[in-house]
Backbone bond lengths (Angstrom), bond angles and torsions (degrees), N, CA, C in turn:
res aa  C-N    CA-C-N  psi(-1)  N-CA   C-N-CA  omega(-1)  CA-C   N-CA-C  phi
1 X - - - 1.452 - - 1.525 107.42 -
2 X 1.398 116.26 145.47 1.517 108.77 -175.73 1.361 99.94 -115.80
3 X 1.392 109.10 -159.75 1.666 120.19 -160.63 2.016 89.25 -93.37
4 X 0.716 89.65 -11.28 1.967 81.99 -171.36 1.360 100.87 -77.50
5 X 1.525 125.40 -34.66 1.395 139.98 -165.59 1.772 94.66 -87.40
6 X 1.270 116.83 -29.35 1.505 115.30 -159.45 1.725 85.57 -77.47
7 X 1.262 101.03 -60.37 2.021 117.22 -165.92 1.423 99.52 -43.78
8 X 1.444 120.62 -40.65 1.709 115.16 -161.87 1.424 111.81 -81.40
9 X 1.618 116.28 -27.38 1.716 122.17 -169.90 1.103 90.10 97.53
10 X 1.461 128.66 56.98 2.017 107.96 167.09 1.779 77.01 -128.43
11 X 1.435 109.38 57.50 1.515 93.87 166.80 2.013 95.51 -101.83
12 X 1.332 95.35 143.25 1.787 109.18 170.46 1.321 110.29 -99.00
13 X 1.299 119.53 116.06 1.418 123.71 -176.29 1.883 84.66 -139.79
14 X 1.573 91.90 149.43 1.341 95.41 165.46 1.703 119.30 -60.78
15 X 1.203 119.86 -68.03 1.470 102.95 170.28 1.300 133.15 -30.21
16 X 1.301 114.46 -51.74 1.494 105.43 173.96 1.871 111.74 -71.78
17 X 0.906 124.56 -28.78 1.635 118.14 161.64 1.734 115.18 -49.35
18 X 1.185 114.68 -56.84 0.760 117.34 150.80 1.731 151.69 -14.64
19 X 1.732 92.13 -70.86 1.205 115.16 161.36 1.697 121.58 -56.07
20 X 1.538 91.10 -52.07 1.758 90.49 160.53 1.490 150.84 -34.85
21 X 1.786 75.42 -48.54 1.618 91.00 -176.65 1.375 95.54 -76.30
22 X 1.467 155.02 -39.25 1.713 165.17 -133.35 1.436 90.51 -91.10
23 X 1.154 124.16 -58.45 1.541 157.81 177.82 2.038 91.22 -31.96
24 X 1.359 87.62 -81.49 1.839 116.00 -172.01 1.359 86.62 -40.87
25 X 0.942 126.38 -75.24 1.649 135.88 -139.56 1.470 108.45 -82.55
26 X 1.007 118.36 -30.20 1.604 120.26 148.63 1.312 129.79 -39.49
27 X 1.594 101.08 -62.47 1.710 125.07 174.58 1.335 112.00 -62.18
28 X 1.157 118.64 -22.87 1.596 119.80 169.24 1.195 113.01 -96.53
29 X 1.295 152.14 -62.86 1.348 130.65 132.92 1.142 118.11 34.39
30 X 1.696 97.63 -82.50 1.657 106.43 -171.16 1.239 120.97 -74.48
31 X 1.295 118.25 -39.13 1.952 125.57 160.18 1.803 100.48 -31.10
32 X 1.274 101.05 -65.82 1.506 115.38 -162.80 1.629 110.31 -68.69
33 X 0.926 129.95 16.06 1.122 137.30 -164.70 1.604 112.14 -143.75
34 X 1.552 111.52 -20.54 1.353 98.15 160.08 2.001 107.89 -115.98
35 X 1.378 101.33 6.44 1.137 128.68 170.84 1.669 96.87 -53.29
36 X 1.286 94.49 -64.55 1.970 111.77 -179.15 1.579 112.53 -80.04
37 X 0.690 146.04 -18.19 1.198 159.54 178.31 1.748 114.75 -76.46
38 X 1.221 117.41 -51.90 1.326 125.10 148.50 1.566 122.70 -45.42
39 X 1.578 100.83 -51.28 1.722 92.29 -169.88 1.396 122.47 -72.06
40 X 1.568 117.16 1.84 1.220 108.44 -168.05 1.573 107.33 -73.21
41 X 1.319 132.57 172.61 1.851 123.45 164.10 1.573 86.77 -132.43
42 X 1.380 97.51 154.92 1.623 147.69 154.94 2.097 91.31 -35.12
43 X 1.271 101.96 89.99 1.474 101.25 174.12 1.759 96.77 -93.19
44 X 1.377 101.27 154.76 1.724 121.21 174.40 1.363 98.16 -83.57
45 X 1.414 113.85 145.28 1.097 135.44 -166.91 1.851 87.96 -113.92
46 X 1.802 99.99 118.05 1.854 88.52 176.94 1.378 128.58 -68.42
47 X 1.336 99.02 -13.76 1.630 116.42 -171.99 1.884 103.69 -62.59
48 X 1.532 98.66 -31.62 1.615 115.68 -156.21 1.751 86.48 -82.27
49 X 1.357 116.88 -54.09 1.310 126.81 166.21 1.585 118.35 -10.27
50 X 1.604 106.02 -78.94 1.238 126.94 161.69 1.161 115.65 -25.39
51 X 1.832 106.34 -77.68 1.255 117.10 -152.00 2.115 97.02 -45.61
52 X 1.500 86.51 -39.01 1.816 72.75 -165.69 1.601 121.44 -73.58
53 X 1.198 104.64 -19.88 1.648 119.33 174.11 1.850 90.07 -50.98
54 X 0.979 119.28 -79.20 1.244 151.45 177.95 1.470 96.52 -14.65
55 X 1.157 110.96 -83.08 1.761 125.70 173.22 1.338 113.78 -43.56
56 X 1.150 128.91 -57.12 1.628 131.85 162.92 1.417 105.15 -43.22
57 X 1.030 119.04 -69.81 1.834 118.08 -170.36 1.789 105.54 -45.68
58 X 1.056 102.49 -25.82 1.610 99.24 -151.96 1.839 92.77 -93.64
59 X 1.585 115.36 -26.50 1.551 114.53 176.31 1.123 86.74 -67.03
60 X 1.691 122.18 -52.17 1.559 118.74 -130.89 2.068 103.49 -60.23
61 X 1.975 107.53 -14.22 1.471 113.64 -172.50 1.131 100.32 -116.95
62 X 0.990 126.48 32.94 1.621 126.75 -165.98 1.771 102.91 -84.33
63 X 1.152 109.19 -44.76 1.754 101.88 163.13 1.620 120.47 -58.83
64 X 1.030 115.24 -25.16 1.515 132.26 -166.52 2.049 92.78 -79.68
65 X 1.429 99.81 -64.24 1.448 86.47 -169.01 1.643 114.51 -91.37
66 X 1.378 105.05 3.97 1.716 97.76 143.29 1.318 153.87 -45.05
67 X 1.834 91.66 -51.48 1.511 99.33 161.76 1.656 113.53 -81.33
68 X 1.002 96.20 -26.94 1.952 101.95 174.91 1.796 93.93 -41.30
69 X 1.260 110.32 -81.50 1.458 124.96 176.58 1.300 122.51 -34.84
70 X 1.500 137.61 -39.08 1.330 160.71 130.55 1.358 103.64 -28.04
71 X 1.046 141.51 -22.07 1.402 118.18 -158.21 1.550 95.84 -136.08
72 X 1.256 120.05 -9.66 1.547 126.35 168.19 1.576 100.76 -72.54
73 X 1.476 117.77 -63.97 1.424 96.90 -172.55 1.666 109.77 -79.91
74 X 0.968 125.23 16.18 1.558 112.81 -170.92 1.705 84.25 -86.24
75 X 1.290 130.52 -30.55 1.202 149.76 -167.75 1.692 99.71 -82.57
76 X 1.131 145.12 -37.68 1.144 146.94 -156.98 1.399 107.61 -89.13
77 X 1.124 119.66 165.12 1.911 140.23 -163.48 1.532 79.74 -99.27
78 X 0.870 146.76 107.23 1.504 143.09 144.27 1.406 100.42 -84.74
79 X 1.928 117.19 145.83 1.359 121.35 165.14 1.717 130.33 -55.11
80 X 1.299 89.24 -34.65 1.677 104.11 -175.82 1.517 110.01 -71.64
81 X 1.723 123.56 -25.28 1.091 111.91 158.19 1.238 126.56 -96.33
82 X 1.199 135.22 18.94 1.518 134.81 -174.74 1.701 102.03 -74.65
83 X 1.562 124.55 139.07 0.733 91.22 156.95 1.802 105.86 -135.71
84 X 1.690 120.47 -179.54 1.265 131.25 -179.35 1.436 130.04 -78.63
């Protein structure tokens, strides 16, 4: 090896081979890791599914079980109207 190879850093020593490879395999690692990290998507939760089916149905009768509700207590003993 001469002094031109020493001056530039093209010296081969096991450690620095070494170091290289520790180096490499790190950096890929980390590529690969936000590599995967990206690909995942925003999955639906079925429960969430429901819940909204659920919620819609229940606006979609919401006039319906108004008077339902209306007409239970118009029917009911309330205290404030009892009288002696």
């Amino acid at each position: 090896m001469d002094a031109w190879h020493v001056a530039n850093g093209y010296i081969r020593t096991p450690e620095l081979s070494t170091m290289r490879k520790l180096v490499l395999i790190c950096f890929t690692l980390g590529l690969l890791t936000q590599a995967n990290a990206q690909k995942k998507k925003a999955e639906i939760n079925p429960a969430e599914k429901m819940k909204t089916a659920a919620s819609t149905s229940l606006d979609a009768a919401y006039p319906r079980y108004k008077d339902i509700a209306l007409k239970i207590w118009d029917f009911a003993e309330v205290g404030y109207k009892e009288v002696k």
